[in-house]
N, C-alpha and C positions, 0 to 999 in steps of 0.2 A: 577389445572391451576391458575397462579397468573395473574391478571389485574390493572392497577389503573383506579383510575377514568378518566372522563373525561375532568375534569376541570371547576370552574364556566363560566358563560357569564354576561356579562356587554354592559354597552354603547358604541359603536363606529362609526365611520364614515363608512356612509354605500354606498355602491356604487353600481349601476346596476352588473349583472353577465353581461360577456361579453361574445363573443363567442370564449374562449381558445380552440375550439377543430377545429378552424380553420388550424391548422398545423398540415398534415395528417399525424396520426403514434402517435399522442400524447395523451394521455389519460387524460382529465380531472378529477378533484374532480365533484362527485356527485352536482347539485345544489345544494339539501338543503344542503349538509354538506360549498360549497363553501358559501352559506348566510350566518351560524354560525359563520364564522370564519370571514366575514365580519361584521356582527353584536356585534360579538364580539371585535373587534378592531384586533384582527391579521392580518389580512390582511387589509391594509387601501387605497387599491385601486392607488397608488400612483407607478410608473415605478422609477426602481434603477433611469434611465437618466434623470428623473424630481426631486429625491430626490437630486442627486449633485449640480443641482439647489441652492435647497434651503441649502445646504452645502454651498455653495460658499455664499452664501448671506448672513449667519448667520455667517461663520468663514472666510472671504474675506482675509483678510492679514493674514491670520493663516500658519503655513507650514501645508502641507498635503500632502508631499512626498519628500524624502531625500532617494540619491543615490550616492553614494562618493562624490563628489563635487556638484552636482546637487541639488539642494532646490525648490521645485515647492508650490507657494501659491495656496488655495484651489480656489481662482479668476481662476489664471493661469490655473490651472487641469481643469476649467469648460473651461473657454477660448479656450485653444487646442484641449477639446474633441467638441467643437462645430465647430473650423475650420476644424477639421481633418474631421468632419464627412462630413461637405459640400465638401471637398475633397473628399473622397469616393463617396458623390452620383454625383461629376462632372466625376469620374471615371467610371462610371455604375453601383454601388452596389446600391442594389434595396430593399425597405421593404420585409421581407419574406427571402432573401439570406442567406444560411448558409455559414460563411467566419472560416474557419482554422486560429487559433490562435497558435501558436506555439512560444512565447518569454522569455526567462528567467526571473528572478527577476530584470526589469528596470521598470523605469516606462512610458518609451512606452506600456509596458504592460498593465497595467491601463486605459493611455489617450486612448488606440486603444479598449477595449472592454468597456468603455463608450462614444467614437465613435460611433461604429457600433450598440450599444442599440440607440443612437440617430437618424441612418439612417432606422432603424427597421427593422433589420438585427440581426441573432441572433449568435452572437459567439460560437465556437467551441472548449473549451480549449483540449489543447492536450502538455504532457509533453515534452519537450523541447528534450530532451532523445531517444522521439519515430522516426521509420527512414523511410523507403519508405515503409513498408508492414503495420506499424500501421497507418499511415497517410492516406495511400493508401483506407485505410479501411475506414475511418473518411470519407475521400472523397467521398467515393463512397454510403455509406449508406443514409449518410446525403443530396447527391447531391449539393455539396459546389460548392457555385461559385466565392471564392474567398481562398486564404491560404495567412496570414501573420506570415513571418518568416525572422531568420536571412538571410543576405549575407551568413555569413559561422558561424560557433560556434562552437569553441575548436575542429576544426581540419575536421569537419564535413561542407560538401555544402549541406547545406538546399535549395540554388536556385535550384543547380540541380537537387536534387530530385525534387521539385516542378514541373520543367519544366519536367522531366520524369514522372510523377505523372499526368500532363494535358495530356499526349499523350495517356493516358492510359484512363480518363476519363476527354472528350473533354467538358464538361460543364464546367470545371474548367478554369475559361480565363482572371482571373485576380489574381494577383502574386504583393503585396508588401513587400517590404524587408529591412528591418532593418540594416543600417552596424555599430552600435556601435557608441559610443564618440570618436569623435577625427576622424572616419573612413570618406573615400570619398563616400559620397552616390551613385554616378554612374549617370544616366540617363535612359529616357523610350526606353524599347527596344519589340521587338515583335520574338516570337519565329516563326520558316516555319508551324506548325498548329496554330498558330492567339491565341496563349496565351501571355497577358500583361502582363507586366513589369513593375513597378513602385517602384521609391524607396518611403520607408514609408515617408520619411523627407517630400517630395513633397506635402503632402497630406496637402494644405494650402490656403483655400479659404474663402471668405464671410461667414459667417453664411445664416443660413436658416431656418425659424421655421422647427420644428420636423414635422413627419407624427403622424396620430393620432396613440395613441397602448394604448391596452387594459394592464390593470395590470396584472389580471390574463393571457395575454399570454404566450408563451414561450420567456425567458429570454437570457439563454446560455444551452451549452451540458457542462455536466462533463463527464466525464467517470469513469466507475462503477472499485471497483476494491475487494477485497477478495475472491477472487476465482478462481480453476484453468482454468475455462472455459476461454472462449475467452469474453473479456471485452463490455462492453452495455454502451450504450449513456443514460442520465439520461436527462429530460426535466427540467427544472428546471425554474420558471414562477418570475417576477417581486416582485408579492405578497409572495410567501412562503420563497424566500430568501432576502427578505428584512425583513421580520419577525423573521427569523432563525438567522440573523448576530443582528439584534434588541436585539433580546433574549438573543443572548450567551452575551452581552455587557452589560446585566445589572444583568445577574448572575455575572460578571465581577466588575459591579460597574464603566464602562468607564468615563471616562470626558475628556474634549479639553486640560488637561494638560497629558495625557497620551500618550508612544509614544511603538509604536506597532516595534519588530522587525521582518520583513519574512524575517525567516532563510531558511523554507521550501519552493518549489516550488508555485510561487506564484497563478497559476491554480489548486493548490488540494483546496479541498473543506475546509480542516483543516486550511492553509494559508488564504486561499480568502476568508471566513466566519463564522468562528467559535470564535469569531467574526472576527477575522483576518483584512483582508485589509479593508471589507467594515461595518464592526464594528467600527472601529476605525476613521474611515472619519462621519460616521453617529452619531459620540461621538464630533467631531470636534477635533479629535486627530492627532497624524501624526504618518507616518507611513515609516517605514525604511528600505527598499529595498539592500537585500545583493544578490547575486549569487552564493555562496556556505555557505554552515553550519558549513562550518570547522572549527575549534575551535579561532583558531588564528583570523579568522575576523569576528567572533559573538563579542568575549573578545572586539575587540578593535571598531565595531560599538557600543554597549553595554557600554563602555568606554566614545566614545567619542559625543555619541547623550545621553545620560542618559534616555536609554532605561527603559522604565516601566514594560513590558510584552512582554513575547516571546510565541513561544509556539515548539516542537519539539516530534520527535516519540523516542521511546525506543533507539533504536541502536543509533543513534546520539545523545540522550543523557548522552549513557554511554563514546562517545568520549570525550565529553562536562566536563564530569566528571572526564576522568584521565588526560585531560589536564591541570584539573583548577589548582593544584600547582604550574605550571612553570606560569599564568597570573599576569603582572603583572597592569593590568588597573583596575581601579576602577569599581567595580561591584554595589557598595550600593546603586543603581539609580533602579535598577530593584526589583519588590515589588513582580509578581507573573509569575510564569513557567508553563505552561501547557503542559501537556502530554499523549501522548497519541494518539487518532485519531482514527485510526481502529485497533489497538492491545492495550491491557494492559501493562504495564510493569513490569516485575521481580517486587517484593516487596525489595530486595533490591536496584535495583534504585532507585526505590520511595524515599528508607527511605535515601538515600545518597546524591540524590538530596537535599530534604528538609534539609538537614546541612549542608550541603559545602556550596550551593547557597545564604544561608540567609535568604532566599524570600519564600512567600507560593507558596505552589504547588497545583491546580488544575488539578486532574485526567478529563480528557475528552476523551469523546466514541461515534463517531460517523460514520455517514455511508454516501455516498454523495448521495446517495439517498434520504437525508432529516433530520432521526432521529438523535437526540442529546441531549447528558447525560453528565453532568458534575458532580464534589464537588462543593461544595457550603464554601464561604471564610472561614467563622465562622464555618465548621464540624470540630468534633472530629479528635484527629491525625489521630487513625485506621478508620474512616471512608476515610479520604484523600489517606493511603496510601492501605487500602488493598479492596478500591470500587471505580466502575465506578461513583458513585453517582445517580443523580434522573433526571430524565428528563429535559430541560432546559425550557419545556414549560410548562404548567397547561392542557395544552388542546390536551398533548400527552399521548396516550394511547397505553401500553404494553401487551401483553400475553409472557408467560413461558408456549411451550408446553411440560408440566413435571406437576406430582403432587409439591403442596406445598411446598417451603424450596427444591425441587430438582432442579437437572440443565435440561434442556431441549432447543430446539431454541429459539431464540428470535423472535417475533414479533411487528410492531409498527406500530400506525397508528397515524396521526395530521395535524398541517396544514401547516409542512413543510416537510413529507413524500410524494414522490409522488407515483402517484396509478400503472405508467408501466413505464417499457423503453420503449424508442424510436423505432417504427416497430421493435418488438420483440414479436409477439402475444403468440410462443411456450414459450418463457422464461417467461413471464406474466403470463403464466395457471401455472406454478411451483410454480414462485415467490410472486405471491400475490393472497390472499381470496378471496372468492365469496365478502365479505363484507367489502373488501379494506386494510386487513395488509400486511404488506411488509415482507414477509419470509427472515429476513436477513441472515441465513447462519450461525450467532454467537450462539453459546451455552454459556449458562447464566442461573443465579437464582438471587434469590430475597435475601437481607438479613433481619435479623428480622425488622430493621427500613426500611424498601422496596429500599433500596439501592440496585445496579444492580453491581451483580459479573459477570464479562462475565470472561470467562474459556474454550474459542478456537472457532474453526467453525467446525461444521458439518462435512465438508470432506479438 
C-alpha cells in the first residue's frame, strides 16, 4: 500500500467550527480534522458570497466575465448578484432552500448561483442536457423549492418540464426562467397547483445585507459522475471549494491578467473549479463563457479574447485537434491546456496536444467529490504526458489499494474531499472508510517519483 504524507501545518486564520451538519443528509469533517485544516490556513473560514466581495473591491473595473457581446465588470457581477438575491428573497427563497440550477455557459449562470449563496440557499447544479427524470430526481431527493432554467434550450422546454416536474412534487413552487439575449422575458404567471412563475430578468431589487452562514456549511450540490450506478449529490461547503479552486490557481500560477475559457459545461466541477470559473475571479482574472466546445468557436473566442487557459476532456480535445489545420485565428495568447478531469487521455493526445497547440499542457485528475491531481508547469515532458501528476494540495492524502509500484483503487482523503453523499447512507458504507477515504472507483498506481498513473475504474 502506497500513502503520501499528510502535509505540513502552519499559521492561519482561525475560525470557530460552526455547526455544518445542520443540513440533514450531510456529513461533516471530523472536528479535529475540520481545526487542522482551519489552523492550517486551508480553510479560511470565509463564504464563496463574502469572497466576491472582496473580488469586486480589489479588481472593481476589471472584466470578470465575457459572453459574445456581453462584458460584466467584477463591480457589476457583485452588483447583480446582490440585487438578484434580494430579488429571490422578495420571491420567498428562503436560507436553507435547495433551488435547481439548470443554465448553460452564460453568465446568468454565475450571477444566479452567487445570488442564491447570498440568500443562503444552496444551489443545485444540474447539466443543462438532463430532462424530466434526472431533474425529477434532483427535485425530489434534495426537496428543492425552487429550479432555475431556460424558457426553452435548443429545441427543448425546460418550463414545461418544470411545471410537470411541481405537479409531481408539490414543494417545488417557485420556477425562474431564463429567455436568452435578445429574447422577451414574458411575465409572472401561476400554474392551477400554485406553482410560480418568474422570469429570471425580474429578479431586481434593493440590496439587503446577507443572512448569517457558516463557512463550513453546505455551498452547492454537484452531481457525482464515474460510474454506472445511478448518480449522487456531492455536498460541497464554502471552505473546501474555495480552498480547492485557491489551490488548483496557484499550481496554475493565476494572475488578474489571465483570462480563463469555459468551454466545458459550466456546472462540472472541472469547469466551475479546477480552478476554472471560481479560480479565475479569485485570481482577478476573467473569464470567458462559450456554450459549445466546438472547434470553430473555442478557435475564434481563443482568437478574439487572447485566452490564456482552457481546460477540456479527451474526446473534445481530439476534435480540437483535427480541427486546428483549417483555424485560421491566432492561438499564441493561450500559454496552458488542461486536460483531463475524470479520464486520462490516450498518450497520443497528450503528445499532439503539446505540439500543434504551442502552449504547456497540464494533465489533471479529478473527482467532484473533492480530490485533485495535476502536473506541475516545470515537470519533465514524460511526467506531463504519461501522469496524472501529484496532488494539488500538501494536506491530501492517497492510498493504492495494491502492493507497491502496482495498480490498485484509489483512495483520498483532505480538505477538499468530502466525507458522504448527500442521504445516501448505503452508498457511504461502500464508498468511504471507517477513517474518512473516499473509495474513488479509479484504478491507479504510484510512479517512482509518486506521480499518480490512473489506468480505468473498477467496474
Amino acid at each position: 500500500m502506497e500513502q503520501t504524507g499528510e502535509g505540513q501545518t502552519g499559521a492561519g486564520q482561525a475560525t470557530a467550527l460552526g455547526d455544518s451538519s445542520m443540513l440533514d443528509g450531510f456529513t461533516p469533517w471530523p472536528d479535529e480534522e475540520a481545526a487542522h485544516y482551519r489552523r492550517a490556513g486551508y480553510w479560511q473560514g470565509r463564504t464563496l458570497s463574502d469572497l466576491l466581495r472582496q473580488w469586486a473591491r480589489e479588481h472593481s473595473t476589471r472584466t470578470a466575465l465575457v459572453h459574445g457581446g456581453t462584458r460584466m465588470t467584477y463591480a457589476n457581477l457583485n452588483r447583480r448578484a446582490d440585487r438578484m438575491a434580494a430579488g429571490l428573497r422578495l420571491r420567498g427563497i428562503r436560507p436553507g432552500d435547495r433551488v435547481v440550477v439548470q443554465l448553460p455557459n452564460v453568465p446568468e449562470f454565475v450571477v444566479t448561483v452567487f445570488a442564491l449563496l447570498r440568500t443562503g440557499a444552496i444551489p443545485v447544479f444540474a447539466p443543462v442536457a438532463h430532462r424530466a427524470a434526472e431533474i425529477g430526481r434532483l427535485v425530489r431527493t434534495t426537496g428543492a423549492a425552487g429550479y432555475v432554467g431556460p424558457v426553452s434550450y435548443r429545441g427543448f422546454d425546460h418550463t414545461g418540464m418544470a411545471s410537470r416536474i411541481s405537479v409531481e412534487f408539490p414543494f417545488l413552487r417557485r420556477v425562474f426562467t431564463w429567455s436568452g439575449a435578445g429574447a422577451q422575458a414574458g411575465g409572472f404567471s401561476v400554474t392551477s397547483e400554485g406553482c410560480l412563475f418568474f422570469p429570471l430578468s425580474s429578479l431586481d431589487s434593493p440590496p439587503e445585507p446577507d443572512p448569517p452562514l457558516d463557512a463550513g456549511s453546505v455551498a452547492f450540490f454537484l452531481v457525482s459522475g464515474g460510474t454506472a450506478a445511478l448518480p449522487e449529490l456531492i455536498p460541497r461547503t464554502h471552505d473546501d471549494y474555495a480552498y480547492q479552486a485557491r489551490a488548483g490557481g496557484e499550481v496554475l500560477g493565476l494572475t488578474q491578467e489571465d483570462v480563463y475559457l469555459a468551454a466545458l459545461p459550466a456546472e462540472s466541477n472541472f469547469a466551475f473549479g479546477c480552478p476554472g470559473i471560481v479560480g479565475t475571479l479569485a485570481a482577478g482574472g476573467t473569464v470567458v463563457l462559450i456554450e459549445s466546445p466546438e472547434p470553430a468557436e473555442v478557435f475564434r473566442a481563443i482568437g478574439s479574447e487572447r485566452v490564456t487557459f482552457t481546460s477540456v476532456v479527451p474526446d473534445i480535445a481530439a476534435q480540437w485537434l483535427d480541427a486546428l489545420p483549417a483555424a485560421t485565428e491566432d492561438l499564441s495568447s493561450l500559454r496552458v491546456m488542461q486536460i483531463g478531469g475524470g479520464a486520462p487521455p490516450h498518450r497520443a493526445t497528450a503528445e499532439r496536444l503539446a505540439a500543434a497547440f504551442g502552449c504547456r499542457m497540464q494533465q489533471v485528475f479529478g473527482r467532484a467529490e473533492g480530490f485533485l491531481s495535476a502536473t506541475r508547469l516545470d515537470d519533465a515532458a514524460e511526467t506531463v504526458l504519461g501522469t496524472q501528476g501529484r496532488p494539488v494540495s500538501p494536506a491530501d492524502e492517497i492510498r493504492i489499494d495494491a502492493p507497491a509500484g502496482q495498480t490498485g483503487e484509489l483512495l483520498a482523503r483532505g480538505p477538499s474531499t468530502v466525507r458522504g453523499y448527500y442521504k445516501a447512507d448505503a452508498r457511504n458504507a461502500r464508498a468511504f472508510t471507517s477513517d474518512g477515504f473516499h473509495r474513488t472507483g479509479d484504478l491507479a498506481r504510484l510512479d517512482a517519483h509518486g506521480n499518480l498513473v490512473v489506468q480505468g475504474r473498477t467496474a
